[in-house]
C-alpha positions in Angstrom: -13.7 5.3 1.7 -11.2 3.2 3.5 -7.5 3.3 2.4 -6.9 -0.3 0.3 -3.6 -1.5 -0.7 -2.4 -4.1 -3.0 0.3 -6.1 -2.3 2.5 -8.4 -4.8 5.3 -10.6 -4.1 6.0 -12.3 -7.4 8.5 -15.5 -6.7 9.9 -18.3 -8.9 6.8 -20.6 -9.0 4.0 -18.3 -6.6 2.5 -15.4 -6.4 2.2 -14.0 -3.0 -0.7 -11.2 -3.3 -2.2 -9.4 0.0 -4.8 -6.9 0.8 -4.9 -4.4 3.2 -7.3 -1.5 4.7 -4.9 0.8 6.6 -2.6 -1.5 8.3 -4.7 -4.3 8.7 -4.9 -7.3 6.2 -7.8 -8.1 4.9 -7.2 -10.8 2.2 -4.2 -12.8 1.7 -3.0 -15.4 -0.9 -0.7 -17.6 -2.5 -1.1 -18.2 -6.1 0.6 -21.2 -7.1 2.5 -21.8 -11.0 3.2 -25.3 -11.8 6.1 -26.1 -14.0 3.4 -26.4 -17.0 2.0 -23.6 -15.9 4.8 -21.3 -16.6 6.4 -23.4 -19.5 5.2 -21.1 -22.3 7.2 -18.6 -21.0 11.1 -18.9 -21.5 12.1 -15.8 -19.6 10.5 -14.5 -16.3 9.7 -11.5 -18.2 7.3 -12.8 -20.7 5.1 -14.3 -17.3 4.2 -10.7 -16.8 0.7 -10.9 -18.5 -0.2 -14.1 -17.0 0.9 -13.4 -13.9 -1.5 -9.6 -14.2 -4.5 -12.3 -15.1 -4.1 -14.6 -12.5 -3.8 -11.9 -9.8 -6.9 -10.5 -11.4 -8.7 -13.6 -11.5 -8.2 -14.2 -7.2 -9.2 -10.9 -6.6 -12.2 -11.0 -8.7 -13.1 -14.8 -7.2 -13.0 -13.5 -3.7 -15.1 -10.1 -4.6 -11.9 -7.7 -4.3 -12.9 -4.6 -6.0 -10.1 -3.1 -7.5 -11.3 0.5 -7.8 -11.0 0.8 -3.9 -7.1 0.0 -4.3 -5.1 4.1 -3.6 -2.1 2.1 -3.9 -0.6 -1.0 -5.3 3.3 -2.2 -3.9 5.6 -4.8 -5.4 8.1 -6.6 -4.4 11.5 -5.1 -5.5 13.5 -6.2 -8.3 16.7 -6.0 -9.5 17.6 -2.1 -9.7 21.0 -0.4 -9.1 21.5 -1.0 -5.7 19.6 1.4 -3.4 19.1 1.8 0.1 16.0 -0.2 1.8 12.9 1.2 1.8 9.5 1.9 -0.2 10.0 4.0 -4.2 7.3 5.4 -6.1 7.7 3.4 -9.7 8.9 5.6 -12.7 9.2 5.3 -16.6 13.4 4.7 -15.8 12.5 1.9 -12.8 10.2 0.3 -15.4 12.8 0.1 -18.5 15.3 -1.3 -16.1 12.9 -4.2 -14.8 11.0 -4.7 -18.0 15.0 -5.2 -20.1 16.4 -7.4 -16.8 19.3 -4.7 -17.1 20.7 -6.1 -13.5 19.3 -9.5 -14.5 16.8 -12.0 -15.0 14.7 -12.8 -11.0 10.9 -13.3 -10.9 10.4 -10.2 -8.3 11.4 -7.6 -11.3 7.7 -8.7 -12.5 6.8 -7.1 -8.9 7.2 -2.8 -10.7 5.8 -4.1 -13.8 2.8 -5.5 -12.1 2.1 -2.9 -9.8 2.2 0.4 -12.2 0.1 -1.8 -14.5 -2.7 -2.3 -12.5 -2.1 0.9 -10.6 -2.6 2.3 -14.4 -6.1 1.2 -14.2 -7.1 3.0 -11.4 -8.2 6.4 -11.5 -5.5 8.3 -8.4 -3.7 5.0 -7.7 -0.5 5.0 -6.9 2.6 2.1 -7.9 5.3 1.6 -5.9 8.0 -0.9 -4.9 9.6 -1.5 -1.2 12.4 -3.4 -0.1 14.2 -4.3 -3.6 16.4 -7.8 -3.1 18.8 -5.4 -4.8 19.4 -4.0 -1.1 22.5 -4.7 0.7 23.2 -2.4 4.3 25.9 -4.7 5.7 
């Protein structure tokens, strides 16, 4: 079986989602949220389930089987600051995203995402890569 990854980029009104096979991309969208879209939800935090369905939702309309996915990557949030580069997600990571400890920005949804539907694939793997948290100046 080939090597599938998931990709999520969770932004202020989109969500960017990509997949790969290896290094090469195989399937790439942006998911657009209108303002009434995401008015239900007062902090970025609570879009976390809607956000999980609607990424579900693309993949399943353009017959993305999830069960090939070894690995699913997020977008960075806000974590302490950290040097660039890819981190597995842990139970600390996610109580620090999920509680906006270093504040409130739409790409802390990117852990949550990615260990949740990692979660529901037998040996997948969650990670994150490049948090906007990073600062090598």
């Amino acid at each position: 079986m080939k090597e599938h990854i998931l990709v999520i980029n969770p932004g202020s009104t989109s969500t960017k989602i990509a997949v790969f096979e290896g290094r090469k991309e195989v399937f790439g969208k942006t998911i657009y949220h209108t303002p009434q879209d995401l008015a239900p939800y007062p902090k970025i935090s609570q879009q976390y389930e809607y956000r999980k369905e609607t990424i579900f939702n693309e993949l399943k309309n353009n017959n993305i089987q999830t069960g090939h996915f070894a690995v699913v990557i997020g977008r960075g949030g806000l974590v302490h600051p950290i040097a660039s580069g890819t981190y597995r997600v842990n139970e600390q990571m996610l109580k620090h995203l999920a509680e906006s400890i270093s504040g409130e920005h739409a790409s802390n949804l990117g852990g949550l995402l990615a260990h949740s539907i990692a979660s529901e694939i037998p040996g997948c793997q969650a990670f994150i890569a490049d948090p906007v948290v990073v600062d090598e100046l």
